[in-house]
C-alpha positions in Angstrom: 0.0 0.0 0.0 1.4 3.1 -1.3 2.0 6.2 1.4 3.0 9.6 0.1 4.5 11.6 3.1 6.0 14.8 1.7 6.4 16.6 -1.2 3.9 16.6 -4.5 2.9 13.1 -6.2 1.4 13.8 -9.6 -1.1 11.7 -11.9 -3.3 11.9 -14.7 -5.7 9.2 -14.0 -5.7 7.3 -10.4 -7.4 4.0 -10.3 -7.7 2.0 -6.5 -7.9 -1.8 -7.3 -10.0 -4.1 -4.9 -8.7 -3.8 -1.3 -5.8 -1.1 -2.1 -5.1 2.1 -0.1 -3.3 5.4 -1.4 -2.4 7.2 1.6 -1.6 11.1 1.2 0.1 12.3 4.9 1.6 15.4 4.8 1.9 16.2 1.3 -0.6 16.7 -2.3 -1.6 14.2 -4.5 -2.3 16.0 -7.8 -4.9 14.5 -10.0 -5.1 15.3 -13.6 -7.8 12.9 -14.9 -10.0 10.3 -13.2 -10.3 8.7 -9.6 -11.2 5.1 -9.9 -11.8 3.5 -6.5 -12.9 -0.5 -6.9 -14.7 -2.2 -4.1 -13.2 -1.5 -1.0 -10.1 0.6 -2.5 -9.6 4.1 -1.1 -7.1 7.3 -1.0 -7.4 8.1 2.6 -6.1 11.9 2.3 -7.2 12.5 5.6 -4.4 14.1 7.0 -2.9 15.1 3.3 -4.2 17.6 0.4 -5.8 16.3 -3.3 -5.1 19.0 -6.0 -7.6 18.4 -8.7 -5.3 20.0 -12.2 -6.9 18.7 -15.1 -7.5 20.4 -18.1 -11.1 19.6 -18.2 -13.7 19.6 -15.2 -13.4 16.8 -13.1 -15.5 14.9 -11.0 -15.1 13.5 -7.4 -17.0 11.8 -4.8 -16.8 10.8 -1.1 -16.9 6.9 -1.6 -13.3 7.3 -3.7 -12.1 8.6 0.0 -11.3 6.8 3.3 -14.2 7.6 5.4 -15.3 9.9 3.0 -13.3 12.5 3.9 -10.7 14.9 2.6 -8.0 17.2 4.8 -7.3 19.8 2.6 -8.8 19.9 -1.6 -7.6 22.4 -3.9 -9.1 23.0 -7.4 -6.6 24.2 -9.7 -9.5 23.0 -12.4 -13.1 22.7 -12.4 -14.7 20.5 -9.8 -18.2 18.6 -9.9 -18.7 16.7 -6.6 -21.4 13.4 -7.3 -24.6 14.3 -6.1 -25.6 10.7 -5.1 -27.4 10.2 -1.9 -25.0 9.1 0.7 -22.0 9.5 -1.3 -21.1 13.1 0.8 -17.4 14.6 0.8 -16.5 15.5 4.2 -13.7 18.1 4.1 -12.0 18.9 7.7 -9.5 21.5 6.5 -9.2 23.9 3.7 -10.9 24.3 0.7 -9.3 26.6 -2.2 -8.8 27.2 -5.4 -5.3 27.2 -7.0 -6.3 29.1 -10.9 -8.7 31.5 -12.1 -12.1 31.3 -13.6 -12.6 27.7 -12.0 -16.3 26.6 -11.1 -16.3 24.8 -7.9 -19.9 22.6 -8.1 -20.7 20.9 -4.6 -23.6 19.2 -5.9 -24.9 19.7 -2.9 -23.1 16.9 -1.5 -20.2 18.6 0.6 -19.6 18.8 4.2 -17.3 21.6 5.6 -16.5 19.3 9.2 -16.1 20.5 12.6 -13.9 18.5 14.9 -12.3 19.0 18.2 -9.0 19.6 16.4 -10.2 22.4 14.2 -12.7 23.6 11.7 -12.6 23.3 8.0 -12.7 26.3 5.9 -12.9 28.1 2.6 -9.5 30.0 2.1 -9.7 33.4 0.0 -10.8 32.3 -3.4 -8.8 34.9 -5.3 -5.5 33.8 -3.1 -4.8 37.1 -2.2 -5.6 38.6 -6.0 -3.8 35.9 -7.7 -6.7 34.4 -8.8 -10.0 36.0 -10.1 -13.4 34.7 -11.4 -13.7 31.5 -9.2 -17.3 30.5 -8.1 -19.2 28.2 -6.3 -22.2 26.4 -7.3 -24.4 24.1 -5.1 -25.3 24.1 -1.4 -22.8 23.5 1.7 -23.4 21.7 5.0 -21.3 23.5 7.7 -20.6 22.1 10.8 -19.6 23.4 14.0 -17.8 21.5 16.7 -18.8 22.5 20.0 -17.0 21.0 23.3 -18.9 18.8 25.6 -18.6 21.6 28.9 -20.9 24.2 30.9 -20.2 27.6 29.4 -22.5 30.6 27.9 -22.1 30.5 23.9 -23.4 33.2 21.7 -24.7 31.6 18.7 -26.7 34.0 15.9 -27.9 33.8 12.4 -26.8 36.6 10.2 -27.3 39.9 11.1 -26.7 42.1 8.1 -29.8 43.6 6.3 -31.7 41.3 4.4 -29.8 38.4 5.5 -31.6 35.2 6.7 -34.1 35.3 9.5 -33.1 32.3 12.2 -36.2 30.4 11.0 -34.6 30.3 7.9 -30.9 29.8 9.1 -31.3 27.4 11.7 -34.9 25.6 11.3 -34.9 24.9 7.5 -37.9 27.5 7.4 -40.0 25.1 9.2 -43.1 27.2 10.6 -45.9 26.2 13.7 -45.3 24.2 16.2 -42.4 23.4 18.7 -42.3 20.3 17.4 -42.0 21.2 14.0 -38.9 22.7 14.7 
């Protein structure tokens, strides 16, 4: 089983046979084509970054990951993420974009994770002007970790004007009762 531990490993097509592990610790796996995952082959990049730098868009889905989840993903090309059911992307650390003019799609099948080590995030999509015209498409699920001990937290929806209401934010729009909510 292969383990990249520093540096950059590049590929144009990646396909997992039955069984097999790619682990990425440490370092970028860069991915110029296809991820092929057989039955029970992974890449567990769960402490390591995937840089997705084909030519063309490229797709990606959870169930080509070890537990479905991703440290850090850059798209340095476009990205469509599968929209099956139960076939979520789980990213725990950064998500960026490494060119310009690159769609990101989520097909509303992404996860920005929480954990008790840290938070996932998006980094600045223009990387500090380098980049320009990058976009998202799709919805995101956020999650937020919050430590299992008595203390006063101050959690709000968005407060700027015409931003969504909490009903909105937090209760999916849900109206009536308490427990429709």
């Amino acid at each position: 089983m292969p383990i990249l531990s520093s540096g950059t490993g590049t590929v144009r097509n990646i396909t997992m046979g039955s069984g097999a592990t790619l682990t990425v610790t440490g370092a970028t796996m860069q991915i110029a084509g296809t991820i092929t995952t057989a039955t029970a082959g992974s890449i567990d990049a769960t402490t390591g970054t995937i840089e997705l730098a084909g030519s063309t868009a490229q797709a990606i889905s959870g169930s080509s990951f070890t537990n479905r989840s991703i440290r850090n993903l850059k798209a340095s090309n476009s990205v469509n993420v599968s929209p099956a059911a139960n076939d979520s992307l789980k990213i725990t650390g950064v998500l960026s974009f490494g060119a310009s003019n690159k769609v990101f799609n989520s097909g509303n099948n992404v996860i920005l994770a929480s954990t008790a080590s840290g938070t996932a995030m998006v980094a600045d999509i223009t990387n500090n002007g380098a980049n320009s015209g990058n976009s998202f498409v799709g919805n995101f699920q956020v999650n937020r970790y919050i430590p299992a001990r008595r203390a006063w937290r101050l959690m709000t929806a968005p407060i700027a004007a015409g931003a969504q209401t909490i009903n909105q934010a937090w209760q999916e729009s849900v109206g009536g009762t308490w427990s429709s909510n």
